[in-house]
FITI-969169 format. One record per residue: residue number from 1; residue in one letter; x, y, z of N, C-alpha, C in turn. Coordinates in nm, 4 decimals. Example, Ala and Ser with C-alpha at 12.3 -4.5 7.8 and 13.67 -1.06 7.14 Angstrom:
% residues 2
1, A, 1.3190, -0.5690, 0.7800, 1.2300, -0.4500, 0.7800, 1.3200, -0.3300, 0.7800 $
2, S, 1.2850, -0.2250, 0.7080, 1.3670, -0.1060, 0.7140, 1.2900, 0.0030, 0.7870 $
//
This chain:
% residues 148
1, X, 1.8134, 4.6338, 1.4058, 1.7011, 4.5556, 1.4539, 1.7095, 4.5444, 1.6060 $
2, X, 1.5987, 4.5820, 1.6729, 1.5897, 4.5745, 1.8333, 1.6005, 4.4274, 1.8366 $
3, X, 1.6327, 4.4016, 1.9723, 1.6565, 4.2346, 2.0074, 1.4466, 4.2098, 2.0339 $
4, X, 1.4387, 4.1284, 2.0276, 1.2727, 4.0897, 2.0470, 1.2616, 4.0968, 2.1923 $
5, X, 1.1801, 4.1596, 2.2485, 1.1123, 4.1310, 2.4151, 1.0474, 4.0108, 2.4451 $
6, X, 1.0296, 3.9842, 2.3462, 0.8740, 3.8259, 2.3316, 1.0210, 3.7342, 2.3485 $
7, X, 1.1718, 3.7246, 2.3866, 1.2164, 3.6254, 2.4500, 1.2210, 3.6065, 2.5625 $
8, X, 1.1657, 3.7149, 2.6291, 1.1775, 3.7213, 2.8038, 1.1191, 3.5979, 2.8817 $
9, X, 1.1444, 3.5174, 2.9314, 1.0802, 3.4474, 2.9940, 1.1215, 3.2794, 2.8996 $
10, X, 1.1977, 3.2660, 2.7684, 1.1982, 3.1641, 2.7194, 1.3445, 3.0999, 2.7692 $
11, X, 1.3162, 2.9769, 2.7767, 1.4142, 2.8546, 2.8424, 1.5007, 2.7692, 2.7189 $
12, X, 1.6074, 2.7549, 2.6999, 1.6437, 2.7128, 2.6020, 1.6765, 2.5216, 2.6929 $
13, X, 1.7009, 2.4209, 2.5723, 1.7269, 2.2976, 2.6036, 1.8545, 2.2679, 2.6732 $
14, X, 1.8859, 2.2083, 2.8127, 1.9687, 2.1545, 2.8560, 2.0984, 2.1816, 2.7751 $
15, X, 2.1973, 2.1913, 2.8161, 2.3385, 2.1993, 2.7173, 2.3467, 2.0385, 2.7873 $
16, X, 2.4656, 1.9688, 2.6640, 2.4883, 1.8501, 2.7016, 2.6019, 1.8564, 2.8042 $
17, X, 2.6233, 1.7512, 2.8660, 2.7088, 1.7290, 3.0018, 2.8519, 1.7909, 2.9653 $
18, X, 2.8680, 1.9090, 3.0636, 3.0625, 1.9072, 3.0444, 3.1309, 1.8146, 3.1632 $
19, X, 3.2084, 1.7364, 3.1625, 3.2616, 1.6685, 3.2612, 3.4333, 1.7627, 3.2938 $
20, X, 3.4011, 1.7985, 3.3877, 3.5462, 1.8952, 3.4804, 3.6507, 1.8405, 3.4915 $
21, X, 3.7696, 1.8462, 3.4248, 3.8770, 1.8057, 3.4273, 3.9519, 1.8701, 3.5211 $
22, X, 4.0526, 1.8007, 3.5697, 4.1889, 1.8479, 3.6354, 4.2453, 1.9656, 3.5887 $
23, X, 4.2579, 1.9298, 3.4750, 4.3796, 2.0524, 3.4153, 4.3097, 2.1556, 3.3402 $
24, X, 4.2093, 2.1466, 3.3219, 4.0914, 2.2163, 3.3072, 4.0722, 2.3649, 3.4200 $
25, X, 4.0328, 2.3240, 3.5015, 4.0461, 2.3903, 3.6020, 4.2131, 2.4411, 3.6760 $
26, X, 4.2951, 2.3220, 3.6410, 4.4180, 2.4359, 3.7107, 4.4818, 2.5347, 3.6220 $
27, X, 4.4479, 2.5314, 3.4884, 4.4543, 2.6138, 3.3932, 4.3874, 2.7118, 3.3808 $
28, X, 4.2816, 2.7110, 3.4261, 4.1691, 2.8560, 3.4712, 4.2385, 2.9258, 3.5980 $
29, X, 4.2617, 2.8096, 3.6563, 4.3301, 2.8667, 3.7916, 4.4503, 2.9529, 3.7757 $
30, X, 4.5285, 2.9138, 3.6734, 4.6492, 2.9668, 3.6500, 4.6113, 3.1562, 3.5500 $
31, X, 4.4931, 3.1136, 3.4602, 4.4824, 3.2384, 3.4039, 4.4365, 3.3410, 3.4765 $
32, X, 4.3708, 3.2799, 3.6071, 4.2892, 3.4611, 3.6694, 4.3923, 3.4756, 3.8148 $
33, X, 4.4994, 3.4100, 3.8015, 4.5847, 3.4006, 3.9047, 4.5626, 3.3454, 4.0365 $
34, X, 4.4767, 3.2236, 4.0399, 4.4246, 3.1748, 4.1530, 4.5842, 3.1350, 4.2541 $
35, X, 4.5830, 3.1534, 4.4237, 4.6600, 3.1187, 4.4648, 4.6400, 3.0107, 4.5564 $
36, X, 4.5050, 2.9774, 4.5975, 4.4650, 2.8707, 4.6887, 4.5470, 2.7392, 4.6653 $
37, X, 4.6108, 2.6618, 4.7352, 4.6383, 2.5130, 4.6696, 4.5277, 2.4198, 4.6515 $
38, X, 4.4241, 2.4287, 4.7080, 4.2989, 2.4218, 4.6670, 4.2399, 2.3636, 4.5059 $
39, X, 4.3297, 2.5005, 4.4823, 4.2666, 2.4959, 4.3490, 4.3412, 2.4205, 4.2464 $
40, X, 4.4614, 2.3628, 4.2781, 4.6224, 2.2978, 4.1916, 4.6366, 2.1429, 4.2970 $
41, X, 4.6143, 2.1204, 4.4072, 4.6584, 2.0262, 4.4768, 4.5434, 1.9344, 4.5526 $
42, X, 4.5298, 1.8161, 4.4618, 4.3903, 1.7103, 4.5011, 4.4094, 1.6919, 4.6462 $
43, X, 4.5671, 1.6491, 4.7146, 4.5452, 1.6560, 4.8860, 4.5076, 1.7617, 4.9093 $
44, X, 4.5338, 1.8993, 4.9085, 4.5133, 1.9848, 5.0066, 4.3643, 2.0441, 4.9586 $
45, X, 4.2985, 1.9977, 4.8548, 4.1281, 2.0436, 4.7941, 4.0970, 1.9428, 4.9370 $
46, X, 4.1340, 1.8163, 4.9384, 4.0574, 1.7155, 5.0309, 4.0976, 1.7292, 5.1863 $
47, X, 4.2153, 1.7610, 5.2003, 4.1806, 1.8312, 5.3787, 4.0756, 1.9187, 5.3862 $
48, X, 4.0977, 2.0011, 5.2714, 3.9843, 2.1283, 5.2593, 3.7710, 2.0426, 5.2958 $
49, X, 3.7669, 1.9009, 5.2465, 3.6107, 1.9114, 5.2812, 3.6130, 1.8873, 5.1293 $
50, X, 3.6905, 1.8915, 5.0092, 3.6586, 1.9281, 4.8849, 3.6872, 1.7315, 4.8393 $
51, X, 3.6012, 1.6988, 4.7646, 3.6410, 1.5738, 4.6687, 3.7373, 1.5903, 4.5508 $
52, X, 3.7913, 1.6692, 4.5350, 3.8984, 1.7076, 4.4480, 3.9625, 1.8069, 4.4100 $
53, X, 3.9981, 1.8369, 4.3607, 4.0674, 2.0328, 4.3229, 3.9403, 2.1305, 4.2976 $
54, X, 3.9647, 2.2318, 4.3262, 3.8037, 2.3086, 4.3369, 3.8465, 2.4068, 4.2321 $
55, X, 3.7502, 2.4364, 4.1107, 3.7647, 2.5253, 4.0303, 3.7329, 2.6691, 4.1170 $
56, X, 3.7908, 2.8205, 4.0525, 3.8027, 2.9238, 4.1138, 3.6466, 2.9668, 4.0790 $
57, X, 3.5696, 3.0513, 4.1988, 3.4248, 3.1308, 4.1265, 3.3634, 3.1140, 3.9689 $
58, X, 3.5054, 3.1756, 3.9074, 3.4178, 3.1971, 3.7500, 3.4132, 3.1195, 3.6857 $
59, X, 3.5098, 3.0223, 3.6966, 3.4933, 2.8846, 3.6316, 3.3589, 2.8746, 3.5430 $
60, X, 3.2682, 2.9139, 3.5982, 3.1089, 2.8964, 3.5712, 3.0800, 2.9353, 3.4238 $
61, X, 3.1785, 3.0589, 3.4113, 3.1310, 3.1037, 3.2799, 3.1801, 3.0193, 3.1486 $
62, X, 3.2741, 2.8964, 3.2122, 3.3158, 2.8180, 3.0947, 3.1432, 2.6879, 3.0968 $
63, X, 3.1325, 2.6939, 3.1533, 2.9672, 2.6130, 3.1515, 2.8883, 2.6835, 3.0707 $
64, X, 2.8629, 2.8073, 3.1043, 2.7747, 2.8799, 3.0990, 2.7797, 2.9181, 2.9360 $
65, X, 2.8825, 2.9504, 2.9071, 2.9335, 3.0043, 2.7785, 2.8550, 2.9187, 2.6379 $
66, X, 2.8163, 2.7758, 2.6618, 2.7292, 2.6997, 2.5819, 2.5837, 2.7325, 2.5680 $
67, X, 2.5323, 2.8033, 2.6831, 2.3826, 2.8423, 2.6915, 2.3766, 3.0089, 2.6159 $
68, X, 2.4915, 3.0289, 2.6606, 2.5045, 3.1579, 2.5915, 2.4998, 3.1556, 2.4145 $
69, X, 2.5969, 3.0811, 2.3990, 2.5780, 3.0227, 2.2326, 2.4207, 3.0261, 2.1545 $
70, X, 2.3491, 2.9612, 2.2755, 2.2377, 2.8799, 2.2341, 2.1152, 3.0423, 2.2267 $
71, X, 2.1680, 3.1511, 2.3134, 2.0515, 3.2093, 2.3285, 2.1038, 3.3299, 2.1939 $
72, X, 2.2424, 3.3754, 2.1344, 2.2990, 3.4542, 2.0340, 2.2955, 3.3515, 1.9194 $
73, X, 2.2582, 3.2426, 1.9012, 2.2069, 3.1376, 1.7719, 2.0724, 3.1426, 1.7305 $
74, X, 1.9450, 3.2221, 1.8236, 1.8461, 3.2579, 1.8122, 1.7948, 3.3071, 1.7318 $
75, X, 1.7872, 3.2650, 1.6533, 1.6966, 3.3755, 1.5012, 1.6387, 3.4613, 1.5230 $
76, X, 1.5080, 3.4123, 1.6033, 1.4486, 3.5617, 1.6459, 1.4926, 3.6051, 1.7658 $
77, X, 1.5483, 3.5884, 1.8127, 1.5834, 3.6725, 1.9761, 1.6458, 3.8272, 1.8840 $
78, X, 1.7046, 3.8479, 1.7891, 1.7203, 3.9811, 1.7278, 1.8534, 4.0644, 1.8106 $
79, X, 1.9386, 3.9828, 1.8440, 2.0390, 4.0059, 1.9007, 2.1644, 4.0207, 1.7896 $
80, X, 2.2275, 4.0969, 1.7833, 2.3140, 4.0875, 1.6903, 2.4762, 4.1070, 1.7362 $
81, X, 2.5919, 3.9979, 1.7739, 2.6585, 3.9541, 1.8160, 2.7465, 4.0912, 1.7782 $
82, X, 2.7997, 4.1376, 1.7257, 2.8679, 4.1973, 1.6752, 2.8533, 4.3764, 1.7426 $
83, X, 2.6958, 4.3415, 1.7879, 2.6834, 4.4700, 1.8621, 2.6715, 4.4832, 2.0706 $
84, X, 2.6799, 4.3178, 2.1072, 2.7380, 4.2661, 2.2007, 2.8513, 4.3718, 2.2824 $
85, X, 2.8055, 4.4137, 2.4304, 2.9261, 4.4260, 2.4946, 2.8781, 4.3247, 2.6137 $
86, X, 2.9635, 4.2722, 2.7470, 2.9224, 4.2033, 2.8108, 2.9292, 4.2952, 2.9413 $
87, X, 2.7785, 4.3374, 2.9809, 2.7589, 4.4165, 3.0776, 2.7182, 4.3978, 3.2515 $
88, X, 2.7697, 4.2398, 3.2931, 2.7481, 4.2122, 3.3869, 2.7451, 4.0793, 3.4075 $
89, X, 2.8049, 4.0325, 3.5190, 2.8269, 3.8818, 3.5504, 2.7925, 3.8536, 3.6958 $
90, X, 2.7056, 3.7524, 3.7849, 2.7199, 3.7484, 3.8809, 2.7167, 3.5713, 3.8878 $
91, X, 2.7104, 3.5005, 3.9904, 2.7188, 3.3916, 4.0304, 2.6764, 3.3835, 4.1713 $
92, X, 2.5977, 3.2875, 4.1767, 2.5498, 3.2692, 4.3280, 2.5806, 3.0775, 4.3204 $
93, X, 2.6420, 3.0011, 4.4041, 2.6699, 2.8847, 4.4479, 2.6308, 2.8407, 4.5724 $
94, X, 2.5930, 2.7213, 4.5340, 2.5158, 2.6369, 4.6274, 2.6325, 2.5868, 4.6842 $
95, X, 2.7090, 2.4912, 4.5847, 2.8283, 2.4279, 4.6247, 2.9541, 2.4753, 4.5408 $
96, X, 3.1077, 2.4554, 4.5640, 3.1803, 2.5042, 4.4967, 3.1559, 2.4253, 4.3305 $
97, X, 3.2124, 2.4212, 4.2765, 3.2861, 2.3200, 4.1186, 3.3868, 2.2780, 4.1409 $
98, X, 3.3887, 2.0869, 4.1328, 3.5497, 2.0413, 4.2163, 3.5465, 1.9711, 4.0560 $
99, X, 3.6475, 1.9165, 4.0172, 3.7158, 1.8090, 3.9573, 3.6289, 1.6787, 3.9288 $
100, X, 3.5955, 1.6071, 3.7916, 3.5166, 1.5252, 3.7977, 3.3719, 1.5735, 3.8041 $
101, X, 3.3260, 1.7106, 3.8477, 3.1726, 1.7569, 3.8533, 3.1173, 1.6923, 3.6978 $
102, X, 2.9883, 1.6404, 3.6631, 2.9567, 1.6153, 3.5392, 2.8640, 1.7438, 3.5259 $
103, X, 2.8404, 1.8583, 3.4642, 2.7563, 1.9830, 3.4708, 2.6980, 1.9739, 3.3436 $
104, X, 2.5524, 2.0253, 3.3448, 2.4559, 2.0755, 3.2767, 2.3806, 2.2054, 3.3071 $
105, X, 2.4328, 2.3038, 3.1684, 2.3421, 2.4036, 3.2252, 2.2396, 2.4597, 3.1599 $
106, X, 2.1104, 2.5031, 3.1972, 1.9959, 2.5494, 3.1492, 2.0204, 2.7257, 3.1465 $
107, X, 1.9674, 2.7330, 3.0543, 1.9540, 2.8990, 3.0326, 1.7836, 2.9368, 3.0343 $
108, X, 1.7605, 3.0879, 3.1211, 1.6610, 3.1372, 3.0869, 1.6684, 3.2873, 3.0579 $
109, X, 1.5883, 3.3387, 2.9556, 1.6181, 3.4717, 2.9382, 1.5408, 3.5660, 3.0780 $
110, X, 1.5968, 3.5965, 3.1527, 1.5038, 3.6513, 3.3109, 1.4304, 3.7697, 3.2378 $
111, X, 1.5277, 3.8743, 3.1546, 1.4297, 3.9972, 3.1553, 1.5487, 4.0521, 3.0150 $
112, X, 1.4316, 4.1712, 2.9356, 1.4938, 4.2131, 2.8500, 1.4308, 4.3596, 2.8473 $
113, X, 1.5573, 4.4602, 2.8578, 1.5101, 4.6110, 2.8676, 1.5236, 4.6589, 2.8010 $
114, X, 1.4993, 4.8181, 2.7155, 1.5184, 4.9075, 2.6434, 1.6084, 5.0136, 2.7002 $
115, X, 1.6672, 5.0875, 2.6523, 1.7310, 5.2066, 2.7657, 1.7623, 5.2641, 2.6114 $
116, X, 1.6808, 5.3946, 2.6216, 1.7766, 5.4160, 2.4880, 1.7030, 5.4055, 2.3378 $
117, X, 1.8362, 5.3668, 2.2466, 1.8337, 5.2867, 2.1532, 1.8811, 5.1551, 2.1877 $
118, X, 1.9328, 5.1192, 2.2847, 2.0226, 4.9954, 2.3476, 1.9169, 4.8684, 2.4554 $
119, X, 1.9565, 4.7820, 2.3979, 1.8835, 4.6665, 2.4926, 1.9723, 4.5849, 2.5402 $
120, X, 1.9226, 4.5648, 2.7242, 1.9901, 4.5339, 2.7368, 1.9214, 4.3578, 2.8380 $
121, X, 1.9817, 4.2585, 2.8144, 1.9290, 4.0763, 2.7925, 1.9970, 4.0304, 2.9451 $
122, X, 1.9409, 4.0125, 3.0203, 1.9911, 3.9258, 3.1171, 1.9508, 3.7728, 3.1649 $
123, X, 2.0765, 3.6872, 3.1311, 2.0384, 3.5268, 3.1218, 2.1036, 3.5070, 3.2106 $
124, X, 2.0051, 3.3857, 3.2609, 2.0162, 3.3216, 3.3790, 2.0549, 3.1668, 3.3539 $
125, X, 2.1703, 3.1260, 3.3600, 2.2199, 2.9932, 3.3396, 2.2289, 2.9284, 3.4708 $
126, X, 2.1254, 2.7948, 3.5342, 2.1157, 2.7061, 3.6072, 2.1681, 2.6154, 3.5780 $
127, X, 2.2783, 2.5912, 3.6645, 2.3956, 2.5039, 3.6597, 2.3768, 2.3982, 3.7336 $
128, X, 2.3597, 2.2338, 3.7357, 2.3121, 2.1019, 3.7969, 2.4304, 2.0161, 3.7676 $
129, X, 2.4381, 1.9197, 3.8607, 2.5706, 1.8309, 3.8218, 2.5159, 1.6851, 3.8142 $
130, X, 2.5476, 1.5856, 3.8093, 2.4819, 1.4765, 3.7275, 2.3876, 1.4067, 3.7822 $
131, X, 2.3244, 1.4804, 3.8994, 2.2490, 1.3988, 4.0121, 2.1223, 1.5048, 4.0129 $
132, X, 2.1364, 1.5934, 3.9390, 2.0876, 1.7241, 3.9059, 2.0437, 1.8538, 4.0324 $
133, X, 2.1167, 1.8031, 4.1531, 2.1543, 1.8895, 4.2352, 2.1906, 2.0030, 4.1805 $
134, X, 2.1435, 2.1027, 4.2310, 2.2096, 2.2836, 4.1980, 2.3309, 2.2892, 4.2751 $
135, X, 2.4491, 2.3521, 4.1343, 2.5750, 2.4350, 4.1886, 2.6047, 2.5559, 4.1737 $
136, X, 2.5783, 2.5872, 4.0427, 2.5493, 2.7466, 4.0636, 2.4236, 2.8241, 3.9392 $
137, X, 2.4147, 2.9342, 3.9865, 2.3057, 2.9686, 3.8919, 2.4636, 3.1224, 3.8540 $
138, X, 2.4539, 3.1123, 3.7081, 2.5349, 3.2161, 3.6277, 2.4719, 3.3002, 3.5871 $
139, X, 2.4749, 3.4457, 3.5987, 2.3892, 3.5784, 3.5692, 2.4812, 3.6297, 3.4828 $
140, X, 2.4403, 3.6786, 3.3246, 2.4884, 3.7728, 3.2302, 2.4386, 3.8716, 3.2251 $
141, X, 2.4496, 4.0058, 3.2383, 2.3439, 4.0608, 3.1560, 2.4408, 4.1516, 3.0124 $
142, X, 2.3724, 4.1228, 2.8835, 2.4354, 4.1818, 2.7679, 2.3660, 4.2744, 2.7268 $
143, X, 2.4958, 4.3730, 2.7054, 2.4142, 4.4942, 2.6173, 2.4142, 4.5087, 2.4944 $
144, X, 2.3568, 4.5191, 2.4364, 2.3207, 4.5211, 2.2399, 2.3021, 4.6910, 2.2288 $
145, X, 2.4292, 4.7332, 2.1716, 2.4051, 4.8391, 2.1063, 2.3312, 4.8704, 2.0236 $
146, X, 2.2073, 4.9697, 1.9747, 2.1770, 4.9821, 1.9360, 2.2444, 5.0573, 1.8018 $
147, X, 2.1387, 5.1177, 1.7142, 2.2355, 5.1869, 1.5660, 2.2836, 5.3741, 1.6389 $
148, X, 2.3731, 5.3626, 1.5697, 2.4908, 5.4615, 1.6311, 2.4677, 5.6072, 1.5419 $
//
């Protein structure tokens, strides 16, 4: 089954608030090998300009990863998880992700292509923190294999 085109352009509901933990983040920090102290040490995030330990870039995709849920839970979006590879990630930030951030993120499906037998879904997760200021907007784009 092709994924549906008629999702292009649809917005799924707010994900509920993740609130950013400490160890949260120095544990991300620790898996992609972050070395900043920045990213492990609340003084030296705050000489930095930072209100607390600053999660590394991708951090985002642990936000993001709930909107993602929401758009492969889709009945009709015609996506079929199993035929999923993940063909692209970008991030653009307004502000970093520190410690304590309360985040909500919105998903929109931007565009959905054919190539092929293969389609391929690129979502756009708008990331707001509890004041609903923008921090980052998260770019996927997934490819759905088609039948082989």
């Amino acid at each position: 089954m092709p994924v549906n085109p008629d999702i292009q352009g649809r917005v799924f509901p707010p994900t509920p608030p993740y609130l950013v933990g400490r160890e949260k983040v120095r544990e991300f920090a620790r898996a992609v090998f972050a070395t900043s102290d920045i990213n492990y040490d609340p003084d030296a995030a705050r000489a930095a300009g930072h209100a607390d330990i600053v999660a590394p870039p991708t951090f985002a995709v642990v936000v993001q990863e709930a909107t993602l849920a929401q758009l492969l839970a889709e009945p009709d979006a015609g996506i079929d998880f199993t035929r999923v590879v993940h063909g692209d990630q970008r991030f653009s930030y307004t502000r970093p992700i520190v410690a304590g951030d309360e985040l909500t993120a919105t998903l929109t499906v931007a565009s959905v292509k054919s190539l092929g037998g293969h389609s391929m879904v690129t979502a756009e997760s708008s990331i707001v923190d509890a004041h609903g200021a923008h921090v980052v907007t998260a770019t996927s784009t997934l490819v759905v294999r088609g039948d082989e």
